[in-house]
Biopython code that builds the backbone (N, CA, C, O; Angstrom):
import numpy as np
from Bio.PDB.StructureBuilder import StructureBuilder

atoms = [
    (1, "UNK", "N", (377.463, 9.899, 0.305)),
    (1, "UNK", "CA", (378.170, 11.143, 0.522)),
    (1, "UNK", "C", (379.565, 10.868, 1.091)),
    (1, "UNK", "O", (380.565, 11.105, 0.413)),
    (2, "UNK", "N", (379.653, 10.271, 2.574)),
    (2, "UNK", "CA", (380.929, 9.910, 2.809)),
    (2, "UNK", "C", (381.617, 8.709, 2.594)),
    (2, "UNK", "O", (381.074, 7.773, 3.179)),
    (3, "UNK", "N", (382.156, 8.545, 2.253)),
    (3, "UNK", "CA", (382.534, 7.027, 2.117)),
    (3, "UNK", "C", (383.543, 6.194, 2.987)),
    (3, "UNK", "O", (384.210, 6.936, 3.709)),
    (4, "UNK", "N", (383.837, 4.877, 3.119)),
    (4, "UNK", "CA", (384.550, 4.053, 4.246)),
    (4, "UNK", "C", (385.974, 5.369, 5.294)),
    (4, "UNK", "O", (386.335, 5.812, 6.385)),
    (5, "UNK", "N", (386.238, 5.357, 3.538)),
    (5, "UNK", "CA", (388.010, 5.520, 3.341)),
    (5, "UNK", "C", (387.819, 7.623, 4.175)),
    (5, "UNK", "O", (388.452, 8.149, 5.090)),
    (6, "UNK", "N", (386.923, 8.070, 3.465)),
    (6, "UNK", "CA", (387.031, 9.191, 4.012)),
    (6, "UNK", "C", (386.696, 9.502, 5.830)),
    (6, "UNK", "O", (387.029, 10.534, 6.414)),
    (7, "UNK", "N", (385.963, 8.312, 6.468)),
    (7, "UNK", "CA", (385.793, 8.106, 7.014)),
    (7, "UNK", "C", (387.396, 7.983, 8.138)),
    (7, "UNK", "O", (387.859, 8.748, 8.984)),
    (8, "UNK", "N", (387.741, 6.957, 7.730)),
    (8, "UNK", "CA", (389.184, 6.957, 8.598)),
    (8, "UNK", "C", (390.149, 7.673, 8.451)),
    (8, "UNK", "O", (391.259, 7.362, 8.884)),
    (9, "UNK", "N", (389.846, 9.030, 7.657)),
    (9, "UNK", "CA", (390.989, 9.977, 7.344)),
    (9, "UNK", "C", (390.570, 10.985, 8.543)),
    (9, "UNK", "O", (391.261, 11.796, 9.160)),
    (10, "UNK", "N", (389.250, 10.665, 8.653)),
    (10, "UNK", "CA", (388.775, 11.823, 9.712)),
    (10, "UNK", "C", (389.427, 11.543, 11.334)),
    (10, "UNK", "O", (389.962, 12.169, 12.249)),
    (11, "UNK", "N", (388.882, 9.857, 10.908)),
    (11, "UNK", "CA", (389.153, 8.921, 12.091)),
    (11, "UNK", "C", (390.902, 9.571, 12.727)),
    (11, "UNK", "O", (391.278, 9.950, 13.836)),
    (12, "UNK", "N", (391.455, 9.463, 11.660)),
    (12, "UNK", "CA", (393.012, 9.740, 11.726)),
    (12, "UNK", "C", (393.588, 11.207, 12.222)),
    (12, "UNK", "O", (394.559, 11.451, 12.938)),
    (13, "UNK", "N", (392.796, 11.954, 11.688)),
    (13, "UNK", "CA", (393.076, 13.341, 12.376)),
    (13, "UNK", "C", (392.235, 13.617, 13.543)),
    (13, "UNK", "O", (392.580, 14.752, 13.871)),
    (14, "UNK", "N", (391.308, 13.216, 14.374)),
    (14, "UNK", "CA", (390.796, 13.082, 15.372)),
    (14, "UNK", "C", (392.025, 12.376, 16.085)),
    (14, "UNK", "O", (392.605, 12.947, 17.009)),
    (15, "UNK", "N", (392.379, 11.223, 15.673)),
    (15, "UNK", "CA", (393.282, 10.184, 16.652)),
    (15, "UNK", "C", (394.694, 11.313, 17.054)),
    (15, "UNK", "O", (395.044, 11.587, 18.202)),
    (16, "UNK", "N", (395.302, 11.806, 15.848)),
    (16, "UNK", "CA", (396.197, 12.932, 15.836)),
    (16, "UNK", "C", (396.413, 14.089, 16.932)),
    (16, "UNK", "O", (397.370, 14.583, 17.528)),
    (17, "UNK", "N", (394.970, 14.268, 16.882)),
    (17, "UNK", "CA", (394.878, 15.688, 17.235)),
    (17, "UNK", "C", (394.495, 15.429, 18.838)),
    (17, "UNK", "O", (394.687, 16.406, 19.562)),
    (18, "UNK", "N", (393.895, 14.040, 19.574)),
    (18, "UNK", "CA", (393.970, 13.812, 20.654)),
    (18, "UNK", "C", (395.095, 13.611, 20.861)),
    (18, "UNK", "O", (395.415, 14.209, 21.888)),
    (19, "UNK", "N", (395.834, 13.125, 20.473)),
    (19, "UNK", "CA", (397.124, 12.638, 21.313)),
    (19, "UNK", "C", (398.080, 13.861, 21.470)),
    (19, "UNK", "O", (398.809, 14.169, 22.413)),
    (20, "UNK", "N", (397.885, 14.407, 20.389)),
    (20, "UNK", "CA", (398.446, 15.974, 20.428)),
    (20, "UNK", "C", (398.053, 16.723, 21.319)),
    (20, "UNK", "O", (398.989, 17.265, 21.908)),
    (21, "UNK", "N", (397.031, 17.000, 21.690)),
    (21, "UNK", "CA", (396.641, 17.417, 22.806)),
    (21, "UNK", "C", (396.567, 16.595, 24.395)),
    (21, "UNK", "O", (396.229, 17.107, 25.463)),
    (22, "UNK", "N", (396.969, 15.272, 24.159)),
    (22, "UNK", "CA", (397.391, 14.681, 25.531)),
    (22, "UNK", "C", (398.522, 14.662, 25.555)),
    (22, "UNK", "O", (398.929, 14.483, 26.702)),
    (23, "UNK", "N", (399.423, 14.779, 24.708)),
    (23, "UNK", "CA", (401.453, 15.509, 24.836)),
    (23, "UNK", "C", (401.394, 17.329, 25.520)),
    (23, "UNK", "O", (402.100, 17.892, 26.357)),
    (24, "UNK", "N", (400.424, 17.725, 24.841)),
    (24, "UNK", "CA", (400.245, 19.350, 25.397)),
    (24, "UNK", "C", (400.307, 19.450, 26.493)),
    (24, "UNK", "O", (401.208, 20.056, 27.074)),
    (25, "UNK", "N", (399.218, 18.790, 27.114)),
    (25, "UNK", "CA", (398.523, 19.192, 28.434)),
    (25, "UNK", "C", (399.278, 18.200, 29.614)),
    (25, "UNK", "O", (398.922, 18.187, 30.792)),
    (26, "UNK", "N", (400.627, 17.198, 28.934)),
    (26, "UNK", "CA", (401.070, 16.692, 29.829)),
    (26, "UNK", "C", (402.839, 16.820, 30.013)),
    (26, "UNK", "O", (403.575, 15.969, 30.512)),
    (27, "UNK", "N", (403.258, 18.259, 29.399)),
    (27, "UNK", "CA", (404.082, 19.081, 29.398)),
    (27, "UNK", "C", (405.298, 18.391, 27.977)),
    (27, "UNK", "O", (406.495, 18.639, 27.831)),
    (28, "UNK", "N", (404.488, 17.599, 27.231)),
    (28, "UNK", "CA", (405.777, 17.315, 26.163)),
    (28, "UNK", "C", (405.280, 18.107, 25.409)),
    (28, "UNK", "O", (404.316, 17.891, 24.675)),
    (29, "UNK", "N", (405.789, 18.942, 25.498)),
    (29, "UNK", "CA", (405.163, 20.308, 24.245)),
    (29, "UNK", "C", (406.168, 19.980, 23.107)),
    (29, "UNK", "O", (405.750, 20.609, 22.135)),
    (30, "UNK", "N", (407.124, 19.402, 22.805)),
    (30, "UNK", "CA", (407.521, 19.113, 21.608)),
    (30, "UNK", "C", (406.754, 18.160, 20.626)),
    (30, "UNK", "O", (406.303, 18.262, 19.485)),
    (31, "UNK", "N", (406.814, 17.135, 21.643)),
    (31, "UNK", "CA", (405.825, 16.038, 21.148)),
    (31, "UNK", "C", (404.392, 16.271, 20.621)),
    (31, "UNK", "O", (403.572, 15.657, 19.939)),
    (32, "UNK", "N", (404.460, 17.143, 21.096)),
    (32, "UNK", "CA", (402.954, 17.674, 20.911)),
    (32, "UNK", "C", (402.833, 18.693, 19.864)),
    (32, "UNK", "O", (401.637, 18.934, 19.699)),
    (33, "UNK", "N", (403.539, 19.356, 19.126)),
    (33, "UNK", "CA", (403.691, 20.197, 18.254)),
    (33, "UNK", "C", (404.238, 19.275, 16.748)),
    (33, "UNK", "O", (403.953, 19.748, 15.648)),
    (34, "UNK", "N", (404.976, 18.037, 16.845)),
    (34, "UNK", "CA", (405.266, 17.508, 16.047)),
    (34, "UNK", "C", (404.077, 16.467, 15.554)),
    (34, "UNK", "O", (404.083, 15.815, 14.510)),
    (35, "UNK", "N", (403.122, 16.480, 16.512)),
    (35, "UNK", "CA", (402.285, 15.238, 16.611)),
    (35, "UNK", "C", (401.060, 16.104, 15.657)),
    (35, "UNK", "O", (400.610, 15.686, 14.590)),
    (36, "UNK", "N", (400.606, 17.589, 16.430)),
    (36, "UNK", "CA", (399.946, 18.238, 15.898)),
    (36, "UNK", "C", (399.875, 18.892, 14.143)),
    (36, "UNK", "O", (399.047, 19.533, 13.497)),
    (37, "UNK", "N", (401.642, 18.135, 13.794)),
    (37, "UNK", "CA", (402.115, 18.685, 12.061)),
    (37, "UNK", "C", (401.055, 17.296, 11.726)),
    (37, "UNK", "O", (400.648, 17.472, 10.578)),
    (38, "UNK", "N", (400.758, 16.642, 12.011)),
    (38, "UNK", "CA", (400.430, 15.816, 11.278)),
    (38, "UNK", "C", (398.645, 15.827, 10.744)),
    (38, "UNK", "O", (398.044, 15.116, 9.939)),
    (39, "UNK", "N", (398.203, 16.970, 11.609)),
    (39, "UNK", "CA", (396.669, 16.650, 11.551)),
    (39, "UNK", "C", (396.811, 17.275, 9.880)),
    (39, "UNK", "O", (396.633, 16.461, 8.975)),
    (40, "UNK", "N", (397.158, 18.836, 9.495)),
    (40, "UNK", "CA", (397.394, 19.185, 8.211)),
    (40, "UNK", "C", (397.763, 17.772, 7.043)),
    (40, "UNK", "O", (397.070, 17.322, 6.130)),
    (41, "UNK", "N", (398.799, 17.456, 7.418)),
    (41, "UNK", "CA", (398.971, 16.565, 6.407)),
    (41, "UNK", "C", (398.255, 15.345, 6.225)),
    (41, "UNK", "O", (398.300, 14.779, 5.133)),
    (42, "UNK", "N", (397.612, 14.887, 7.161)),
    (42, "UNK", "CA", (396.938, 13.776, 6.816)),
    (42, "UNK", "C", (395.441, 14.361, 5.988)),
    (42, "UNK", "O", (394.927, 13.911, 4.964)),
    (43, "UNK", "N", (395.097, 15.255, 6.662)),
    (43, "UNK", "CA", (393.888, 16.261, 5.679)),
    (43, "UNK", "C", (394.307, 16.423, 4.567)),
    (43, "UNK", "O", (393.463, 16.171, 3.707)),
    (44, "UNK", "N", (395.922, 16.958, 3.948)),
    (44, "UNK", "CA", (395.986, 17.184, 2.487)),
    (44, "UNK", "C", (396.134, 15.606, 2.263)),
    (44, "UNK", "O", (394.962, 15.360, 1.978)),
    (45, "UNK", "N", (396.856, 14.255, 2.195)),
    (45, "UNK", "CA", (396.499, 13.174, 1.720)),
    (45, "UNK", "C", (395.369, 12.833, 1.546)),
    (45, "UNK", "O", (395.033, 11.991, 0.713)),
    (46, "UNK", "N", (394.518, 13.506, 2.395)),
    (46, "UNK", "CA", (392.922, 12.463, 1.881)),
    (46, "UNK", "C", (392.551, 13.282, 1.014)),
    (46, "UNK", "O", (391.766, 12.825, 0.183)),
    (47, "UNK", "N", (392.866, 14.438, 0.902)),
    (47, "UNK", "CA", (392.067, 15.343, -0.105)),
    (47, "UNK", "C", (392.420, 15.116, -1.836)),
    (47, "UNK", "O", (391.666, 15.050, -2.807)),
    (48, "UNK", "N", (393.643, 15.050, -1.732)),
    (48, "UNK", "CA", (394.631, 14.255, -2.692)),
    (48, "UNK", "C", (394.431, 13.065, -3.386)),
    (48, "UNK", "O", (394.658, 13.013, -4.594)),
    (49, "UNK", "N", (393.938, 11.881, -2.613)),
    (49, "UNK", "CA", (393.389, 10.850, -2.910)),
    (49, "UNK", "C", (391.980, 10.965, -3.226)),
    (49, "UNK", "O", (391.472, 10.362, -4.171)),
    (50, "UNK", "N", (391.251, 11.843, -2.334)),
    (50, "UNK", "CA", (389.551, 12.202, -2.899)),
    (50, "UNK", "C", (389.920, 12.538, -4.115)),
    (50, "UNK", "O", (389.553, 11.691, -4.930)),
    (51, "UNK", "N", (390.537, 13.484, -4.612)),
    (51, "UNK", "CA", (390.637, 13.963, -5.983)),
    (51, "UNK", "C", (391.110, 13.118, -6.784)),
    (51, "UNK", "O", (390.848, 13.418, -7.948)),
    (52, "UNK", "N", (392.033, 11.651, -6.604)),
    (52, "UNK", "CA", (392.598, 11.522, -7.448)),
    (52, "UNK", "C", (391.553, 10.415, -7.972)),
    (52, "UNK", "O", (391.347, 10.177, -9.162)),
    (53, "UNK", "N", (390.783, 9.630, -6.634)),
    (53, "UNK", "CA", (389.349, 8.540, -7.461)),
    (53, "UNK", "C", (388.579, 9.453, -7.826)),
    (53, "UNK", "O", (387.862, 8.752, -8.539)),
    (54, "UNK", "N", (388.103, 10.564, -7.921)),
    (54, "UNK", "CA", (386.765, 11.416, -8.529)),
    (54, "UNK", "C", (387.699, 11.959, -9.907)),
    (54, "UNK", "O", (386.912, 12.350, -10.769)),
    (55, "UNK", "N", (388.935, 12.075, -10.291)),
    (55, "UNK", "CA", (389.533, 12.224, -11.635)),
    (55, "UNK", "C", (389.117, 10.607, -12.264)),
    (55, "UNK", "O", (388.141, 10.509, -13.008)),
    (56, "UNK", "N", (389.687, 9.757, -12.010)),
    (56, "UNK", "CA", (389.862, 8.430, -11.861)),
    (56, "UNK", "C", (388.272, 7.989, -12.377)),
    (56, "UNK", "O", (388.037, 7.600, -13.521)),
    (57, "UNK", "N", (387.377, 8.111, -11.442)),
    (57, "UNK", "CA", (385.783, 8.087, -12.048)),
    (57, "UNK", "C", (385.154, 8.792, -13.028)),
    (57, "UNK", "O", (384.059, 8.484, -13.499)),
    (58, "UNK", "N", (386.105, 10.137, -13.490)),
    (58, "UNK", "CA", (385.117, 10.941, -14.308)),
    (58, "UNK", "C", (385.920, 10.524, -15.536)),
    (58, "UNK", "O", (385.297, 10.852, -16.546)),
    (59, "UNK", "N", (387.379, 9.762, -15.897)),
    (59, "UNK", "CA", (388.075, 9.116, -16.794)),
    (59, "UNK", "C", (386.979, 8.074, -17.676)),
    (59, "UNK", "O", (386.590, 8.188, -18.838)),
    (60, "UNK", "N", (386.640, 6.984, -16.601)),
    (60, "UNK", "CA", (385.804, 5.933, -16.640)),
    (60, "UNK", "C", (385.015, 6.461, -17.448)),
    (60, "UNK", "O", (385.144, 6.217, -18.647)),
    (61, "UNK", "N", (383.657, 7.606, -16.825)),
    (61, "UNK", "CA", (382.473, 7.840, -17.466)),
    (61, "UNK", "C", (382.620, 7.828, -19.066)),
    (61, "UNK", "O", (382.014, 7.226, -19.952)),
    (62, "UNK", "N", (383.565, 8.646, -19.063)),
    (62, "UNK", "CA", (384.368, 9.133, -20.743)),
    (62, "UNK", "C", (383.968, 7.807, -21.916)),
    (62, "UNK", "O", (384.366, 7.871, -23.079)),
]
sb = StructureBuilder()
sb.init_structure("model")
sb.init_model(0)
sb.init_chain("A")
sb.init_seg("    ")
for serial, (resi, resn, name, xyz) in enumerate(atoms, 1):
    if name == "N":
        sb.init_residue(resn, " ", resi, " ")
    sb.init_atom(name, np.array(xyz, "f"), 0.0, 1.0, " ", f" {name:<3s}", serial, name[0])
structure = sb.get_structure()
């Protein structure tokens, strides 16, 4: 079901989204709002790449 790679995308927006929230709560609220753009985008890259090996695999089957 999950695999390595999807695994450290999660890994990555967890890592994101703590540190984003340790810039918050330690008054760099900029830092912390720029840090927090990133949890979105690293979610659309993996989703992007999920789609592009499950195109990629259903090519193969063909």
């Amino acid at each position: 079901m999950f695999k390595l790679s999807d695994l450290f995308i999660l890994l990555a927006v967890a890592v994101s989204f703590a540190v984003s929230g340790f810039f918050w709560f330690n008054g760099f609220y900029q830092h912390a709002l720029f840090t927090a753009i990133w949890v979105p985008s690293i979610l659309a890259f993996g989703i992007y790449f999920k789609l592009a090996s499950l195109a990629a695999r259903e090519e193969d089957d063909e």
